[in-house]
NUFI-577832 format. One line per 4 residues: number of its first residue (from 0); their letters; for each residue x, y, z of N, C-alpha, C, CB. Coordinates in steps of 0.2 Angstrom, whole numbers, plus 2048, in hexadecimal, padded with zeros to 3 digits. Glycine has a CB too. Layout:
// residues N
NUM> a> X Y Z X Y Z X Y Z X Y Z ~ ...
// end
This chain:
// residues 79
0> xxxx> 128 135 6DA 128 12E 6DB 121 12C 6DE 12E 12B 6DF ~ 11C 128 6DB 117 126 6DE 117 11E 6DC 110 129 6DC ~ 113 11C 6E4 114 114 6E4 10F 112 6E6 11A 110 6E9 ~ 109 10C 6E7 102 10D 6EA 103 108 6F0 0FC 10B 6E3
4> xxxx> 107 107 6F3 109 103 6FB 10E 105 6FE 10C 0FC 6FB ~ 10D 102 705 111 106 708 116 101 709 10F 10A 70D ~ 11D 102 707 124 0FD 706 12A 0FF 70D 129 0FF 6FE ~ 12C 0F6 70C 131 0F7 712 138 0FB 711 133 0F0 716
8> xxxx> 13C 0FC 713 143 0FE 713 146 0FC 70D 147 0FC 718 ~ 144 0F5 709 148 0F1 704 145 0F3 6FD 147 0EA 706 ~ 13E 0F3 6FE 13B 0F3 6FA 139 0FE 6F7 135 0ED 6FE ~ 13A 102 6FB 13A 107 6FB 143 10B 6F8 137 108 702
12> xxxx> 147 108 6FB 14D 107 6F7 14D 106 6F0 152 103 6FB ~ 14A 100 6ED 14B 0FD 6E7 144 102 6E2 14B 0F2 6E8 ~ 141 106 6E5 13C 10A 6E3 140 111 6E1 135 10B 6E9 ~ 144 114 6E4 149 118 6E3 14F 118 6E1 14A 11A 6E7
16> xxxx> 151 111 6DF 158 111 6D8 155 10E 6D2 160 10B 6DA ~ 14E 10E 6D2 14A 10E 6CB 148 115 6CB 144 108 6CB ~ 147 119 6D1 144 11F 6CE 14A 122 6CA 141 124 6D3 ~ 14F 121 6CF 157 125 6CE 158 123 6C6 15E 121 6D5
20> xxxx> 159 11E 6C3 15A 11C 6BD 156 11F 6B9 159 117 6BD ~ 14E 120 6B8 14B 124 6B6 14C 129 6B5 148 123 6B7 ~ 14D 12D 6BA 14F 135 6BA 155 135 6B6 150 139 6C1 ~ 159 131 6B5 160 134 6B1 161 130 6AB 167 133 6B5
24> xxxx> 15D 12C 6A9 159 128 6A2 15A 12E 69C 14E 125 6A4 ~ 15C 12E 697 15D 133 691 154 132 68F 163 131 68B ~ 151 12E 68B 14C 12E 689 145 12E 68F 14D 12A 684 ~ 149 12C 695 13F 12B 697 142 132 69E 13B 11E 69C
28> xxxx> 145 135 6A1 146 13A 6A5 140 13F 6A5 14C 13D 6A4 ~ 13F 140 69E 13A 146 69C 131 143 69E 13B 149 692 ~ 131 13B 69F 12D 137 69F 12B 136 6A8 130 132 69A ~ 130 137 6AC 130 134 6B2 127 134 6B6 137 139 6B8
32> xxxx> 127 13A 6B6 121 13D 6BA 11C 137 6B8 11F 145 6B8 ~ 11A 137 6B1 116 133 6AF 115 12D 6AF 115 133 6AA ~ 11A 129 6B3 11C 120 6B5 11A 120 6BC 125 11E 6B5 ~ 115 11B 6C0 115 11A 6C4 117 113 6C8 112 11C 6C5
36> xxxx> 11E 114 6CD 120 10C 6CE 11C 10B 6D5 12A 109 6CF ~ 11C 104 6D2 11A 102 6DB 11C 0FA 6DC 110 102 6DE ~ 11B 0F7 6E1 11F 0F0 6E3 116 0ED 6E5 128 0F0 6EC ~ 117 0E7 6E0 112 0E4 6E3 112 0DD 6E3 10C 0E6 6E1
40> xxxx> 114 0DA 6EB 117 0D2 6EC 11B 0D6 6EA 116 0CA 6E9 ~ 11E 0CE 6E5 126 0D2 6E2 129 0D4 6DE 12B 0D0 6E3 ~ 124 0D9 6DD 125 0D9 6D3 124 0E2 6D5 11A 0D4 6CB ~ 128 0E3 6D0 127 0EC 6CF 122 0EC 6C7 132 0F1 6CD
44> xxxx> 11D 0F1 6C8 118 0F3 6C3 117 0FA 6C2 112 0F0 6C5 ~ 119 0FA 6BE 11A 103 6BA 113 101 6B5 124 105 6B3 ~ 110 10A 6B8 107 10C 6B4 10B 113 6B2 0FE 10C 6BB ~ 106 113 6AF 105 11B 6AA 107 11C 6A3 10A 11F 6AB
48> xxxx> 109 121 69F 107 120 69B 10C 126 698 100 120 69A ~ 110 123 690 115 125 68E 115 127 686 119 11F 690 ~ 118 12B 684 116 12B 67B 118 125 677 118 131 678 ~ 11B 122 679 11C 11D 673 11F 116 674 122 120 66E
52> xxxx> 11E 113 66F 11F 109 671 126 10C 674 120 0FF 668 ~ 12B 10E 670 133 10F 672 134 112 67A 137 115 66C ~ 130 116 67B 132 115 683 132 113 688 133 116 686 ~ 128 10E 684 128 10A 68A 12D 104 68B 121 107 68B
56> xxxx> 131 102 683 135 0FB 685 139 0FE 689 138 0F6 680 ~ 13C 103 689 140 107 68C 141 106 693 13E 10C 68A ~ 13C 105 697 13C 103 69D 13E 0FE 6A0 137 102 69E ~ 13C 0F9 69E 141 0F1 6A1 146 0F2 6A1 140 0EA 69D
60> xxxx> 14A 0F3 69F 151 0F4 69B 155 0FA 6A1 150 0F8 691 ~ 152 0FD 6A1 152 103 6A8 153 103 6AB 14F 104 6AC ~ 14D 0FF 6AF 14B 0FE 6B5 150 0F7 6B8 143 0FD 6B4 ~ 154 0F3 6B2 158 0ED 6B4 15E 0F0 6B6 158 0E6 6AD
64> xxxx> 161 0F8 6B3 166 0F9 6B5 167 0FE 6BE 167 0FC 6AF ~ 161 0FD 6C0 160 100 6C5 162 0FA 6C9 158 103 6C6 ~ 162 0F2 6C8 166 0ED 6CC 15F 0E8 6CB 169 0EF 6D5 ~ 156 0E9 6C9 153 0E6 6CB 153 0DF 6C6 14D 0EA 6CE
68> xxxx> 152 0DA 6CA 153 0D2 6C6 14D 0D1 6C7 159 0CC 6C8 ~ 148 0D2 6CD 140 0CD 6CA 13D 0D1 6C4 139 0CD 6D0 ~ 134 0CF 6C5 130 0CE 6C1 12F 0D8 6C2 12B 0C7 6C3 ~ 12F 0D7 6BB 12E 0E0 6B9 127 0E0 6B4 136 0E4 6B5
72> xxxx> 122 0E2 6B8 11A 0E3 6B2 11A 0E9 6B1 112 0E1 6B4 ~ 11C 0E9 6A9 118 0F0 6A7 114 0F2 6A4 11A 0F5 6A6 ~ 111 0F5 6A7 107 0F7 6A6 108 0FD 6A3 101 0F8 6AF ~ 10D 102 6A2 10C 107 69E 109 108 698 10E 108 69D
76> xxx> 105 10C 697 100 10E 690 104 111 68A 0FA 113 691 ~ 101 10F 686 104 117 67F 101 11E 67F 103 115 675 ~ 103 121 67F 0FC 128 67C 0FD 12D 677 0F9 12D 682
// end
């Protein structure tokens, strides 16, 4: 799990039932390492870089089941 701030209790919790979801995700698990979340204000922003359009949409969808309702940017690449 890498994040590029340093978060409070609330915000470090909601960083770890997105990772948690990830790690047990069928298509993006093999993918985890290569995502990096972080909270910035109040938006979570996932960077890095994935092999295909299909898992980056994959993410939102995700990451919403981890509980989170704001603003989710993702900045992930194809390669």
């Amino acid at each position: 799990m890498a994040t590029t701030q340093v978060l409070d209790s609330r915000g470090l919790l909601m960083i770890r039932r997105i990772d948690s979801v990830l790690i047990t995700h069928p298509e993006l698990s093999d993918h985890r390492d290569d995502i990096e979340i972080s909270l910035e204000g109040s938006r979570i922003v996932l960077r890095g870089q994935l092999p295909s359009v299909a898992l980056k949409q994959a993410l939102v969808p995700a990451i919403r089941q981890a509980g989170v309702l704001g603003q989710i940017c993702n900045c992930v690449e194809i390669h």
